[in-house]
C-alpha positions as CSV (number, residue, x, y, z in Angstrom):
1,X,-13.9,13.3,14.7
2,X,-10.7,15.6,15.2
3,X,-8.0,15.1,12.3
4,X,-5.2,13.5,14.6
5,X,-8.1,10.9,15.9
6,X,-8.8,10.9,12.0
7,X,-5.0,9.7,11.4
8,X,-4.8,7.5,14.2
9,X,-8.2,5.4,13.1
10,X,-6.8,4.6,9.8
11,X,-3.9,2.4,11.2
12,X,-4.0,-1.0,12.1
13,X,-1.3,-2.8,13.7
14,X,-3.2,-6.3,14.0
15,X,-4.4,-7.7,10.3
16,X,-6.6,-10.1,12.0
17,X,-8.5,-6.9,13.7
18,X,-8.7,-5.7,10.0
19,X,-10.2,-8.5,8.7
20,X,-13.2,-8.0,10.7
21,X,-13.7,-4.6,9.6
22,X,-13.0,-5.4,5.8
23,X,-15.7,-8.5,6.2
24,X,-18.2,-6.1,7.3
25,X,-17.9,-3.8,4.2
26,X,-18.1,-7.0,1.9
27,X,-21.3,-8.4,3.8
28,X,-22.6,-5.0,3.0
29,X,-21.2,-5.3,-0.9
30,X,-18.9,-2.7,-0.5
31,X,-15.4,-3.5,-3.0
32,X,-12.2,-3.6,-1.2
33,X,-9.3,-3.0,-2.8
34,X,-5.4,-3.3,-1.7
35,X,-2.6,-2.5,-2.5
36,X,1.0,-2.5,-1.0
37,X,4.6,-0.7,-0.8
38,X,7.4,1.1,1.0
39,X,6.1,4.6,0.0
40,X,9.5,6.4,2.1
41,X,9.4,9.3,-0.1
42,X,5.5,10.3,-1.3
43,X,5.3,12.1,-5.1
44,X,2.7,12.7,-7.2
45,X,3.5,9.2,-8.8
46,X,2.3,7.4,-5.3
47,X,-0.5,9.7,-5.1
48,X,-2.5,9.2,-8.3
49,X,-1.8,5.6,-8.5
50,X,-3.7,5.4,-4.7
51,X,-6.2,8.0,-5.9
52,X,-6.4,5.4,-9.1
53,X,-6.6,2.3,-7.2
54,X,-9.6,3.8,-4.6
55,X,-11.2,4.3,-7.8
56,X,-11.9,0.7,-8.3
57,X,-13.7,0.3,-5.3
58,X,-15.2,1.8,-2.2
59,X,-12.5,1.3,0.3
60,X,-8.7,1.5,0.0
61,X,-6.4,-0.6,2.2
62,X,-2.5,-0.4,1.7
63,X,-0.4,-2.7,3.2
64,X,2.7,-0.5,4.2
65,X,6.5,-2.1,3.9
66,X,8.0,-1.9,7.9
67,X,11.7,-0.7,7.8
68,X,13.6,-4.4,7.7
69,X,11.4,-5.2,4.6
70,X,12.5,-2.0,2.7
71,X,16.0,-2.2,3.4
72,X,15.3,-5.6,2.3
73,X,13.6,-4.4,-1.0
74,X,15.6,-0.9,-1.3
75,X,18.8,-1.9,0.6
76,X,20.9,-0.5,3.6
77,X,20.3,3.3,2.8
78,X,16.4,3.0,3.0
79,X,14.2,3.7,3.9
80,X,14.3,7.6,4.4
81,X,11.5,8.3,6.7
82,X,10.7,5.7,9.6
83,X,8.1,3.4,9.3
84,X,6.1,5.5,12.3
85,X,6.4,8.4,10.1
86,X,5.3,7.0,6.9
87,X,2.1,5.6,8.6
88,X,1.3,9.3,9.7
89,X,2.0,10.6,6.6
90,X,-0.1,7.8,4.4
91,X,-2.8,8.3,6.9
92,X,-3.2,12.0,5.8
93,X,-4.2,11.0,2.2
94,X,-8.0,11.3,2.0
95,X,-7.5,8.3,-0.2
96,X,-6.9,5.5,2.0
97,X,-9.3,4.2,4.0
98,X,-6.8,1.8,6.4
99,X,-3.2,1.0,6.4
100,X,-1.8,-1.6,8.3
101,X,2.1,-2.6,8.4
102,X,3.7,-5.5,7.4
103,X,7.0,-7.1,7.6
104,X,7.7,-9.6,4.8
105,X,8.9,-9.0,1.2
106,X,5.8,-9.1,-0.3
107,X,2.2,-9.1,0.9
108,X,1.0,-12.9,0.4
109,X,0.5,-13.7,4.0
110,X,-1.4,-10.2,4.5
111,X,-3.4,-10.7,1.6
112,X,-4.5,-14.3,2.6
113,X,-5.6,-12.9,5.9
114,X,-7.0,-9.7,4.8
115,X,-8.5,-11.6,1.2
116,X,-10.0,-8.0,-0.5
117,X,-11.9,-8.2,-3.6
118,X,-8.9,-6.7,-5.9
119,X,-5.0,-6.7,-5.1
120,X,-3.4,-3.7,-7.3
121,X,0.2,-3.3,-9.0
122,X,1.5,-0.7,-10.4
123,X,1.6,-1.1,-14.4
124,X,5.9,-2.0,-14.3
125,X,4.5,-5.3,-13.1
126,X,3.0,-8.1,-15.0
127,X,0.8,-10.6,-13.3
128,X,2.0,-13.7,-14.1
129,X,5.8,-12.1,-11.8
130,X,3.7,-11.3,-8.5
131,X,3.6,-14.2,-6.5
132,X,0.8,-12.8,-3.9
133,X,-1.7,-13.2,-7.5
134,X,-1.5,-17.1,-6.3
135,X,-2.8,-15.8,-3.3
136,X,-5.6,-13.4,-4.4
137,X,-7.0,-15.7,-6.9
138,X,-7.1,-18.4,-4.2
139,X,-9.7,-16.9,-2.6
140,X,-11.5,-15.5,-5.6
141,X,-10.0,-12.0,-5.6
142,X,-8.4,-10.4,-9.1
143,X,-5.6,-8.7,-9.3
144,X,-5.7,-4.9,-11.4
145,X,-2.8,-3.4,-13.0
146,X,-2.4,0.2,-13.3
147,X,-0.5,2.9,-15.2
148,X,2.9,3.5,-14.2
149,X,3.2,7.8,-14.6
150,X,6.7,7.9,-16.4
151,X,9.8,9.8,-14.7
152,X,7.9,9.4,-11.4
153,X,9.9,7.4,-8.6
154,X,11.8,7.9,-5.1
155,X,14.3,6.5,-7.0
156,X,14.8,8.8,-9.0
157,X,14.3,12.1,-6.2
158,X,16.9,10.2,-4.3
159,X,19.2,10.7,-6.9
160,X,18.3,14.0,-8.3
161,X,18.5,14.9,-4.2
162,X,22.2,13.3,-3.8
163,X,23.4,15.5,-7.4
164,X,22.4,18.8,-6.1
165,X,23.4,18.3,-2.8
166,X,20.0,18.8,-1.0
């Protein structure tokens, strides 16, 4: 398969059309994790928790923020790069194995339709805040939380970026 056809099989638009893929891998006891975010500026932060979170199983699926939700989240100045743009660029990462957008605030209706084994935050949460763990326990998932790598955020670039003038 040819990298672009490589990009382009990674994305899902429908969740319902993902959910038959992700059954297939549990009926053959593969572990599918999620997880979920705006990712509109990619650092080595994003990239070790995703390399962290494929860790825990044998397919990665990341529910990627569309643009209303992260100006919702982020507000009126984000996010940086379209949402087209940041499924390209998330597709490269040999990490994920699908992406698929989604347009609320948080993930609980996508997780109730996708229902993978394990749900992943980054470790600034705390379980008993995340209101999709309802979800994911509902169905007999868990929910994993993993290290937060300090001084690591868009945030934080975005600001550094508007100081220097870059």
């Amino acid at each position: 398969m040819k990298a672009v056809e490589t990009l382009e099989s990674k994305i899902y638009t429908d969740a319902s059309e993902l959910r038959k893929k992700i059954q297939g891998l549990q009926k053959a006891q593969k572990t599918v994790v999620f997880t979920n975010g705006c990712f509109d500026i990619l650092h080595r932060g994003h990239v070790e928790y995703l390399c962290r979170a494929r860790d825990l199983g044998d397919c990665l699926v990341l529910g990627l923020n569309s643009d209303e939700s992260v100006r919702g989240l982020k507000g009126p100045d984000r996010p940086i790069q379209p949402l087209e743009d940041r499924l390209r660029i998330m597709a490269g990462l040999f990490c994920l194995d699908f992406i698929v957008p989604f347009a609320e605030q948080t993930p609980e209706h996508l997780l109730s339709v996708l229902q993978p084994d394990i749900h992943t935050k980054g470790g600034d949460y705390k379980p008993e805040t995340l209101p999709e763990a309802r979800v994911v326990e509902s169905y007999g998932g868990r929910v994993v939380l993993l290290p937060f790598l300090e001084g690591r955020s868009s945030s934080s670039i975005i600001k550094k970026s508007k100081s220097t003038g870059d």
